[in-house]
C-alpha positions as CSV (number, residue, x, y, z in Angstrom):
1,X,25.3,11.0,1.7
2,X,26.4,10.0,-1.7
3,X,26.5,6.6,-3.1
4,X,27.4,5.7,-6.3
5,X,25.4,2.8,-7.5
6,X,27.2,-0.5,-8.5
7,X,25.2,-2.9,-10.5
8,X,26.0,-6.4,-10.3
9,X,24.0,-9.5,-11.7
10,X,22.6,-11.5,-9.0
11,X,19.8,-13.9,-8.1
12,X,19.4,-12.7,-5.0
13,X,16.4,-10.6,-4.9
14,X,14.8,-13.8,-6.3
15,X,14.8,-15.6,-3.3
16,X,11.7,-13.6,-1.5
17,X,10.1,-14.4,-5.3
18,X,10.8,-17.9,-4.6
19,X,9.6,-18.6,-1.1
20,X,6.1,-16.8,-1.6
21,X,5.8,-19.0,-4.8
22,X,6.4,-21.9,-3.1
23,X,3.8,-21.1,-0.1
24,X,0.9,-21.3,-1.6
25,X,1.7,-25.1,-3.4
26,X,2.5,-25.6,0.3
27,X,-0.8,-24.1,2.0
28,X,-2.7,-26.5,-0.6
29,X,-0.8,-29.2,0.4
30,X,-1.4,-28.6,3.4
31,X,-5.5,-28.2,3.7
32,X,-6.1,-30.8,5.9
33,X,-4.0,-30.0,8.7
34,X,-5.1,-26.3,9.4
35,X,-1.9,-26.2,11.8
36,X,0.2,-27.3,9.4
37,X,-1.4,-25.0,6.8
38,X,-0.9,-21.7,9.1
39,X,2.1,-22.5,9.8
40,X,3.4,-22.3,6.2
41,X,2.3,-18.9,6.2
42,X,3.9,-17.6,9.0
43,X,7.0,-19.2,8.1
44,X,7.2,-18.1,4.6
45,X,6.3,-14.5,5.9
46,X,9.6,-14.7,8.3
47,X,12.0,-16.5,5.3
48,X,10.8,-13.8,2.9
49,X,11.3,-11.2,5.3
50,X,14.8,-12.6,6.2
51,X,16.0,-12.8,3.1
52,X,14.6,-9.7,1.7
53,X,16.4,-7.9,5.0
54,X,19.9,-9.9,4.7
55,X,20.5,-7.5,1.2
56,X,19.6,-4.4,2.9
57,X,23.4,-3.1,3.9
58,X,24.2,-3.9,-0.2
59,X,22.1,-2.0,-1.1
60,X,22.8,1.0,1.7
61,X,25.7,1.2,-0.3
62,X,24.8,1.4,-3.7
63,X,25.0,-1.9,-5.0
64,X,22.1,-2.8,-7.5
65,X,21.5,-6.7,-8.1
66,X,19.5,-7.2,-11.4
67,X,18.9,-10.5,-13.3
68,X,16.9,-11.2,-16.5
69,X,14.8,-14.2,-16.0
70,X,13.9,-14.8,-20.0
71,X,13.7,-12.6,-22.8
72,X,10.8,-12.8,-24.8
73,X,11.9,-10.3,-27.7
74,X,14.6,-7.5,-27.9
75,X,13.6,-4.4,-24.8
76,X,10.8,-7.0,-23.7
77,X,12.0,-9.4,-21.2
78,X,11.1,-10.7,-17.5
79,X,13.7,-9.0,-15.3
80,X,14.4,-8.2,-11.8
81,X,16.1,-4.8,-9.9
82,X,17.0,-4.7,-6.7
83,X,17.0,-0.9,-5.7
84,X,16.5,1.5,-2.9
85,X,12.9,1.9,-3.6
86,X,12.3,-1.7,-4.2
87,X,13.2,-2.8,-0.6
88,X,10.2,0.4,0.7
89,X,7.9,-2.2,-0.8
90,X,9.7,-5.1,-0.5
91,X,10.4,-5.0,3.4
92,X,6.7,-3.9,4.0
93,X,4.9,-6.9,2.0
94,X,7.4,-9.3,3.6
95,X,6.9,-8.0,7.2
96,X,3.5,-7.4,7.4
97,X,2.7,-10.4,6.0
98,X,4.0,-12.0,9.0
99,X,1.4,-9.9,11.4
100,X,-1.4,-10.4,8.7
101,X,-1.3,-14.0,9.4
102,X,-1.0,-14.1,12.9
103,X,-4.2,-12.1,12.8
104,X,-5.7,-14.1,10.3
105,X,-5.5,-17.2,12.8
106,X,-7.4,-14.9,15.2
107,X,-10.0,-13.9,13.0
108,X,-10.8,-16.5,10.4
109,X,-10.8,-19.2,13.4
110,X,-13.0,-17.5,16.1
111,X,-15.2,-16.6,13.2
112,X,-15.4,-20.1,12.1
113,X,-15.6,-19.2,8.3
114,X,-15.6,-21.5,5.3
115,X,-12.8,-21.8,2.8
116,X,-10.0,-21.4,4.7
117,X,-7.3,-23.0,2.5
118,X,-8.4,-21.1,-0.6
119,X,-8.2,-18.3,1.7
120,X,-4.5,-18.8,2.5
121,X,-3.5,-19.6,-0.6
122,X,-4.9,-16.3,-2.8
123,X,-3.2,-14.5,0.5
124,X,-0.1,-16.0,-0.5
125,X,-0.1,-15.3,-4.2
126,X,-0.9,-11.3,-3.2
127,X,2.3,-11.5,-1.4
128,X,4.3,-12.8,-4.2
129,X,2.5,-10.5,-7.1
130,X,3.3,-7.7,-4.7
131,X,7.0,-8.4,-4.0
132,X,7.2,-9.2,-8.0
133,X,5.9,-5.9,-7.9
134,X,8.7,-4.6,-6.0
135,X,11.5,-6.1,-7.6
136,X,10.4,-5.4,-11.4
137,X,13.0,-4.3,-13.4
138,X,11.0,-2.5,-16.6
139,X,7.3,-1.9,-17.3
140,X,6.4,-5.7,-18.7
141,X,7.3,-7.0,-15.7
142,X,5.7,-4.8,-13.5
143,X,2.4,-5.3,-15.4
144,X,2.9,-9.1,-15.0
145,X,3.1,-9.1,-11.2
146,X,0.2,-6.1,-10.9
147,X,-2.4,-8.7,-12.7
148,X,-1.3,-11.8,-10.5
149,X,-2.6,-9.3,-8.1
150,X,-5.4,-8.4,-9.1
151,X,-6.8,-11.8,-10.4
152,X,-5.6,-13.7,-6.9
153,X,-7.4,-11.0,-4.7
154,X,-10.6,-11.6,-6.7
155,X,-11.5,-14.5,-4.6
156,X,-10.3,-12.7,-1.2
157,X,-12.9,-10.0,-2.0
158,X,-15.8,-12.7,-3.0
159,X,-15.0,-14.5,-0.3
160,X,-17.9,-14.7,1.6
161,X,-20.1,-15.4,-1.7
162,X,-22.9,-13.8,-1.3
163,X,-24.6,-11.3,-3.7
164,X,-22.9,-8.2,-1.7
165,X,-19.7,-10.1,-2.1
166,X,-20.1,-10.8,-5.8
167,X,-21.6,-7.6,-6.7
168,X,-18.4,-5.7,-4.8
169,X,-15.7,-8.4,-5.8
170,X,-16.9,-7.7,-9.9
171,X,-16.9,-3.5,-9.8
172,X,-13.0,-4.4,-8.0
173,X,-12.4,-6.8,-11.2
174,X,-14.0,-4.4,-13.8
175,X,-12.1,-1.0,-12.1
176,X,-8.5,-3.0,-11.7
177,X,-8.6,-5.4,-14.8
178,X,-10.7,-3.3,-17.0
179,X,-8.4,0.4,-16.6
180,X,-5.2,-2.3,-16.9
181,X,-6.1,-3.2,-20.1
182,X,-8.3,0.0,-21.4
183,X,-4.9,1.8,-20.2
184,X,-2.3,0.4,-18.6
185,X,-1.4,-1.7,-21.9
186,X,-1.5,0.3,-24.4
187,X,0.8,2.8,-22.5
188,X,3.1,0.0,-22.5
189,X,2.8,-0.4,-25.8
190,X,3.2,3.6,-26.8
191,X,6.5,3.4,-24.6
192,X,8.2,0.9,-26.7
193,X,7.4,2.5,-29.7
194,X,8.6,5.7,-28.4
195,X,11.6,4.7,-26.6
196,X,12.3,1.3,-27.8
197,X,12.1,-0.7,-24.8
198,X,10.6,-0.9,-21.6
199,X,13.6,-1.3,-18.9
200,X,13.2,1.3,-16.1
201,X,16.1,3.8,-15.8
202,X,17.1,2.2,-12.6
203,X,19.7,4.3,-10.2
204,X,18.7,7.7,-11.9
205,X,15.8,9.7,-11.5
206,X,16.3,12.4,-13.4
207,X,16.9,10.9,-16.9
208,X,13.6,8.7,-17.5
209,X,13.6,6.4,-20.6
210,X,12.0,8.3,-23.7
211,X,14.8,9.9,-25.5
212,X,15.1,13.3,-26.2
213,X,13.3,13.8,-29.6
214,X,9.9,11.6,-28.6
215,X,7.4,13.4,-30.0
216,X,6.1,15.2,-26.4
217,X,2.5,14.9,-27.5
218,X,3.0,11.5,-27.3
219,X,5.1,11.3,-24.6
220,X,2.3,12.9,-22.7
221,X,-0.7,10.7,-23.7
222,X,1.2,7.8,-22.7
223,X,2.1,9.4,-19.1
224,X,-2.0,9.9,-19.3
225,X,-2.8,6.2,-20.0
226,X,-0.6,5.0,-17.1
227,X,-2.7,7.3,-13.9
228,X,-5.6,6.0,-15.5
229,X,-4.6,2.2,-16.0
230,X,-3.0,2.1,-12.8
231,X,-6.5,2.4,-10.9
232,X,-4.8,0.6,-7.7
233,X,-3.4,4.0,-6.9
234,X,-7.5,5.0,-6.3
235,X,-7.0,8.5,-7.6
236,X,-10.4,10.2,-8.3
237,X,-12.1,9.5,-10.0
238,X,-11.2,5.5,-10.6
239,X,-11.4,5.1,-6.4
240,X,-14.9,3.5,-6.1
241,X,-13.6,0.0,-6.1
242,X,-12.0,0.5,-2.8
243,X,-14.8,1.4,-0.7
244,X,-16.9,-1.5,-2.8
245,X,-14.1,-4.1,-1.9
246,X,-15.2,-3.7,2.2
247,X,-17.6,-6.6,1.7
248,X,-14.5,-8.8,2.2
249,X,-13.2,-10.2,5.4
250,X,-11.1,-7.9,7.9
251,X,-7.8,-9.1,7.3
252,X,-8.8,-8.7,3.2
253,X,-9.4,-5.4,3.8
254,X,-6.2,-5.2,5.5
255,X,-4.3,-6.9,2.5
256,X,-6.1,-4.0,0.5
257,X,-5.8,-1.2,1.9
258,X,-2.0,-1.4,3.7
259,X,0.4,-4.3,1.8
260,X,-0.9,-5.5,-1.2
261,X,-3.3,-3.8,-3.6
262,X,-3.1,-0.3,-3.1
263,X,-0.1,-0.2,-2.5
264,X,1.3,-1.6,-5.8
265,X,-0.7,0.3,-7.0
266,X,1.1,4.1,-5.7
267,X,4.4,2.2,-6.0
268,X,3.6,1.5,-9.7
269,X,3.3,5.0,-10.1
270,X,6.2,6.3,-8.3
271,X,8.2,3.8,-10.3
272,X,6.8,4.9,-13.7
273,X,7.1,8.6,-13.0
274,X,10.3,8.4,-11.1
275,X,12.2,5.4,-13.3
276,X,10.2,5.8,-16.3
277,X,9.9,9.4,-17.2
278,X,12.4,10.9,-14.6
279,X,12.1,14.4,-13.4
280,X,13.6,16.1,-16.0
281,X,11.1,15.2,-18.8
282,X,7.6,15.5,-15.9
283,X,9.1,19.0,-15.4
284,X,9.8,19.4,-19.2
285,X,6.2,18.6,-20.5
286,X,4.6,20.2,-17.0
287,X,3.0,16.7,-16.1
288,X,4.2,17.2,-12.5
289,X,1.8,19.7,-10.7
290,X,-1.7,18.6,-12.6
291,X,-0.9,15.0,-11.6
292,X,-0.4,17.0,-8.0
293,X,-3.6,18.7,-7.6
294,X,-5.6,15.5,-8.6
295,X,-4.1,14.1,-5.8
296,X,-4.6,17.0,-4.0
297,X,-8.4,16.9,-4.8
298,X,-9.1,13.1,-4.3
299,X,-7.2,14.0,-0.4
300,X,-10.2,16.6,0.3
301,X,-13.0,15.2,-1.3
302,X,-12.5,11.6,0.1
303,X,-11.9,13.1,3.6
304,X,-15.1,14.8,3.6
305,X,-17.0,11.8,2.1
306,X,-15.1,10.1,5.0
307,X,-16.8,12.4,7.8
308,X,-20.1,10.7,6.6
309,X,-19.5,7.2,6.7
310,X,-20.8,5.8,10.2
311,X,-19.5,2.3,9.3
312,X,-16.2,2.1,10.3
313,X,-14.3,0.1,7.2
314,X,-16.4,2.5,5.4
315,X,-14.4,5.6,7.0
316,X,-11.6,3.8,7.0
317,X,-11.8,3.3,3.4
318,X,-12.4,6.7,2.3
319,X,-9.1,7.3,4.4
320,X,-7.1,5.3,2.4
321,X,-8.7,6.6,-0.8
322,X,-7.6,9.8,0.7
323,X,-3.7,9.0,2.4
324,X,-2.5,7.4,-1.1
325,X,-3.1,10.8,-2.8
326,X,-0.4,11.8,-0.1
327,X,2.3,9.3,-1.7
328,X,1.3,10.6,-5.4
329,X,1.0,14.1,-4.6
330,X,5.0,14.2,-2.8
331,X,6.3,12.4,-6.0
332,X,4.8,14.6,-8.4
333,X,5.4,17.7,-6.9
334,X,9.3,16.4,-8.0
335,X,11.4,18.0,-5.3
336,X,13.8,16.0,-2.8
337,X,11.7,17.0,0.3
338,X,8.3,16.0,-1.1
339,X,9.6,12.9,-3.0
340,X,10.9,11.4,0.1
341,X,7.7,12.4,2.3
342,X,5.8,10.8,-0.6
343,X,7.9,7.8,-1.0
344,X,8.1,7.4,2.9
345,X,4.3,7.4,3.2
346,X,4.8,3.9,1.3
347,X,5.8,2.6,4.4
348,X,4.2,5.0,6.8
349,X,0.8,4.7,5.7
350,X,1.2,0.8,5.8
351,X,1.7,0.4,9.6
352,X,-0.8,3.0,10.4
353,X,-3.4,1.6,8.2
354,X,-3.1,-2.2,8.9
355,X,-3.8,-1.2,12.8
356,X,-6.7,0.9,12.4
357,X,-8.4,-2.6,10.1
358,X,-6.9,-5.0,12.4
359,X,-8.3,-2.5,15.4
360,X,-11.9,-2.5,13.1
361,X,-11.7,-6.6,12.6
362,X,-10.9,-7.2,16.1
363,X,-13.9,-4.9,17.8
364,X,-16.0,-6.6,14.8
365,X,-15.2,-10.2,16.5
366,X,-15.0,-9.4,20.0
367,X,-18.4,-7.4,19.9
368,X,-20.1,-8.1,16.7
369,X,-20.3,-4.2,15.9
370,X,-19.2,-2.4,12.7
371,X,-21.1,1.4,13.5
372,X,-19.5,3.8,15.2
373,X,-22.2,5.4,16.7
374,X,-22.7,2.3,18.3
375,X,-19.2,2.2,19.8
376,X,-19.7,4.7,23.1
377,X,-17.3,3.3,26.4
378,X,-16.2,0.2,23.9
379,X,-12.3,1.5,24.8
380,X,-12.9,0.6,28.8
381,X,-13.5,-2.9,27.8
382,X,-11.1,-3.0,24.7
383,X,-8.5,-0.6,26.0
384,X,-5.6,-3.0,23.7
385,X,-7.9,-2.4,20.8
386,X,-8.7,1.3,21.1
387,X,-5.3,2.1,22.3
388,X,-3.8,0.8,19.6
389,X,-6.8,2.8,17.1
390,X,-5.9,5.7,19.1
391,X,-2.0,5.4,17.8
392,X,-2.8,5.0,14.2
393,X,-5.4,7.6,14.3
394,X,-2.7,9.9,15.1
395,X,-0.6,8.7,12.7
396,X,-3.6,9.4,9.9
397,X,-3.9,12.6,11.6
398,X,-0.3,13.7,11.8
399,X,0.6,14.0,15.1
400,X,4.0,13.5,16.4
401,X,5.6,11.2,17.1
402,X,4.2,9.0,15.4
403,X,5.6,8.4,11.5
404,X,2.0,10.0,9.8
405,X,3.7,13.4,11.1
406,X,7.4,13.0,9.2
407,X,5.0,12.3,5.7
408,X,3.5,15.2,6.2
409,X,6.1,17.3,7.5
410,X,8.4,16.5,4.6
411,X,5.4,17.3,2.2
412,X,4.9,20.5,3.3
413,X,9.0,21.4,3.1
414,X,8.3,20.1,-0.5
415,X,5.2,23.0,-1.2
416,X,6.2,25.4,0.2
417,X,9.8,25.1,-1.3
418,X,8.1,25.0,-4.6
419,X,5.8,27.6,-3.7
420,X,2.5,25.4,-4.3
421,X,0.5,27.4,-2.4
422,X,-2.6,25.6,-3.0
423,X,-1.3,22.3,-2.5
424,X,0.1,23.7,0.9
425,X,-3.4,24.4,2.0
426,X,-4.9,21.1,1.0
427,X,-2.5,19.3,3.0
428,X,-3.2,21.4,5.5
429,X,-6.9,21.3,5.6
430,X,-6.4,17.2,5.4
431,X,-4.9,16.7,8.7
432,X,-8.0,18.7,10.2
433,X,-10.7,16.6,8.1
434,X,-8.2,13.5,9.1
435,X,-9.1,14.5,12.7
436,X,-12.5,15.1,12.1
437,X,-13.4,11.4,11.3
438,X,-10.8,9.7,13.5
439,X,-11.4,11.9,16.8
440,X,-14.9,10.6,17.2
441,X,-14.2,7.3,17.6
442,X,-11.6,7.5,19.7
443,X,-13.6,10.0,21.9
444,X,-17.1,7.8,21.8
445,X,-14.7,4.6,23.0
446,X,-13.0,6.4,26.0
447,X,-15.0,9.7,26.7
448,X,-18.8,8.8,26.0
449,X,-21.0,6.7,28.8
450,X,-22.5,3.8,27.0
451,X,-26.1,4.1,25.2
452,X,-29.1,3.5,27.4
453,X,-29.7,-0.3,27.4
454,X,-26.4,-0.9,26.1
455,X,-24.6,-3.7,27.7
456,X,-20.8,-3.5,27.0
457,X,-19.7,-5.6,30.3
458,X,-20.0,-8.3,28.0
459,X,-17.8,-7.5,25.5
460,X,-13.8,-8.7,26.1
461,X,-10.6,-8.2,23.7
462,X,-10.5,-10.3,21.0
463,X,-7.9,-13.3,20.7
464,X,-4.5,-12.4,21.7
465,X,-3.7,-13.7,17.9
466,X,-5.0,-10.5,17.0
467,X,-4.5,-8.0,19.8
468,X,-0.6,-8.8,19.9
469,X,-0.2,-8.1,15.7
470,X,-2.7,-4.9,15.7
471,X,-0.8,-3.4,19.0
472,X,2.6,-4.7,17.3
473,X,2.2,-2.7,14.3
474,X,1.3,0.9,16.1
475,X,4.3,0.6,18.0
476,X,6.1,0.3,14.7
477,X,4.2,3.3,13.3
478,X,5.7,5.0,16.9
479,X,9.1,3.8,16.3
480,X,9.0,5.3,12.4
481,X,7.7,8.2,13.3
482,X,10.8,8.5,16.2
483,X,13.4,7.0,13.4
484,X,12.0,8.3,10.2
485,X,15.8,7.8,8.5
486,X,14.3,3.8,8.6
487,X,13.0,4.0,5.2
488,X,14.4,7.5,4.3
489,X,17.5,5.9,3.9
490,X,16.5,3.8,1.3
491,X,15.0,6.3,-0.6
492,X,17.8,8.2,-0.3
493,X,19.7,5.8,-2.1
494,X,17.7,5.4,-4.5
495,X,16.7,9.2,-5.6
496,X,19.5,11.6,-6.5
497,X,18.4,14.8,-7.7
């Protein structure tokens, strides 16, 4: 399908903006009625979702709403776009904010822990950074909205304020703020000097923003500076943060690891290489395929540090380290097929990766536990729990039908189309190291008689707050994996090579 795009300026895409601005005044308003307070949050997470999903058929058909907020000086201003890609990460946050908070309720009640409100309210602010994210229309404003997420997630990590906490919470500050600034910045700044402005080339892929006679040297340190400075993306070797950031709460890691952090983080970097460069010039100057095999690299060697972790947000971490490299490795291998796997994974990866950390959150609250090893016959009391593990597993594995399988399937069209042979076998090798850490736990819940001594009859599921979100979300990964065209329309739209 063919659609040529029609750009119109419209506020639109700043309602979403709007309503996760106004929640978290509303949350802290609210701190004294807990009920009240929740309640803002789930409400804001249907309103944003509502009204991020009322401009979907618009832009199904090519229309673009943009709007400049302020300018601040000629090429520098704060503006919005409202494009096929932008709705990938723009439905997700919205949507999955709803579930997060549902299973918040669940968790941060039946845990009893302190802090609630402030909780809530950095919760909220993630949100909004990340849809600000989404909806950026040029590089300033997509560094704007990546600090408000960095900064308001600072306290999520810390949360439970201990030295762990604090000791995990500064290496995620000094890895996301410290590469932002070291990097990120004075990309922006090299890009402006080279191109004369920092508005993404929205509605066309191919031509990115440098004209044709920037010096290429140049043009190719900045392209350096912005992997590097956007460390959210957890490419090896700026990944440790991630795996440090597990000292926070479930639903944090959650936030981290599926809606928020990370994945601004791989969306910031499809954006720049896709909007900002375009294909022509990555192919031009060769930046495509050694951005490719880093990815490719940070896959393997996180999977295998992955098979070691007994802990299970520990594994789980090392899986995302490892999944986002699929996202990065599809958009830099610059072909249709492995652009739209990569892209897709956006969403894919999302649904499958918030139910395996609210599955990990809600065997942590029903039973205390956080070791695999210590897990054997846990899915015949917790059959909700595991079931739903099981799904998303699969997903992280690639089996059909759920969506993990389309990602992968359309990244392997993409190598060997190319002829990437090496990058064929990586991906390869990754969906049997993805089974080898995922197929033990599943196996020790359902398969393996309890431990000697071990009493599991008194272990239930947790709150239905939580089981109904975490089973929720891997029926979704089933029904994108049985409907990929979901989000493949969109990036359809949005990339025309």
């Amino acid at each position: 399908m063919t659609v040529s795009n029609e750009f119109i300026n419209s506020t639109r895409m700043l309602i979403p903006l709007a309503i996760t601005m106004v929640a978290p005044i509303l949350i802290w308003l609210f701190r004294e009625n807990e009920n009240r307070r929740e309640a803002v949050s789930v409400w804001a997470g249907v309103l944003a979702f509502i009204s991020v999903l009322s401009m979907v058929p618009a832009v199904l058909e090519g229309t673009i709403r943009e709007y400049t907020l302020f300018t601040i000086m000629p090429g520098i201003n704060v503006s919005f776009a409202a494009d096929g890609l932008a709705f990938v990460f723009a439905l997700v946050a919205s949507l999955l904010w709803i579930f997060a908070t549902s299973y918040n309720i669940g968790y941060m009640r039946t845990l009893n822990e302190h802090a609630q409100t402030r909780y809530y309210f950095c919760f909220a602010v993630a949100i909004f950074g990340a849809l600000g994210v989404a909806f950026s229309a040029n590089i300033f404003t997509l560094y704007l909205f990546y600090e408000v997420i960095s900064v308001f997630t600072y306290p999520l990590v810390a949360h439970h304020q201990d030295d762990t906490s604090f000791n995990g919470a500064r290496k995620y500050m000094i890895y996301l703020m410290g590469t932002s600034k070291l990097f990120f910045l004075p990309a922006m700044v090299l890009t402006y000097v080279l191109a004369g402005t920092l508005d993404f080339n929205i509605g066309n892929i191919q031509q990115g923003i440098f004209p044709a006679d920037a010096n290429p040297t140049l043009v190719t340190i900045t392209y350096v500076l912005y992997i590097a400075g956007l460390a959210k993306a957890a490419l090896m070797p700026l990944h440790n943060w991630l795996p440090s950031a597990m000292v926070a709460p479930t639903p944090v890691s959650a936030l981290l690891h599926a809606v928020a952090v990370v994945k601004a983080g791989v969306f910031s970097v499809s954006r720049v290489i896709l909007s900002g460069f375009g294909v022509d010039l990555m192919d031009k100057l060769g930046l495509g395929m050694p951005t490719a095999y880093l990815a490719a690299f940070t896959i393997i060697t996180a999977s295998l540090i992955a098979l070691t972790k007994d802990d299970i947000k520990a594994r789980l971490a090392y899986s995302t380290v490892s999944q986002l490299s699929y996202i990065i490795i599809g958009v830099s291998m610059l072909t249709p097929e492995a652009v739209q796997g990569g892209l897709m994974h956006i969403a894919h990866h999302a649904f499958s990766k918030i139910t395996l950390f609210f599955g990990a959150g809600a065997i942590f609250v029903a039973t205390n536990l956080r070791l695999i090893s210590k897990m054997d016959g846990l899915g015949r009391r917790m059959p909700w729990t595991f079931g739903a593990f099981a799904i998303a597993s699969l997903s992280m594995i690639g089996v059909p039908p759920v969506c993990g399988f389309a990602t992968k399937w359309y990244l392997v069209k993409g190598a060997v189309t190319i002829g990437e042979w090496g990058l064929l076998i990586a991906l390869l090798a990754s969906t049997l190291l993805n089974a080898g850490y995922f197929a033990p736990i599943i196996y020790r819940a359902f398969f393996k008689a309890p431990a000697a001594g071990a009493n599991i009859e008194q272990y239930n599921e947790a709150p239905l707050t939580m089981v109904i979100p975490l089973f929720t979300t891997a029926l979704i990964s089933v029904w994108l994996g049985l409907y990929p065209q979901t989000f493949l329309q969109f990036i359809n739209v949005f990339g025309k090579f």
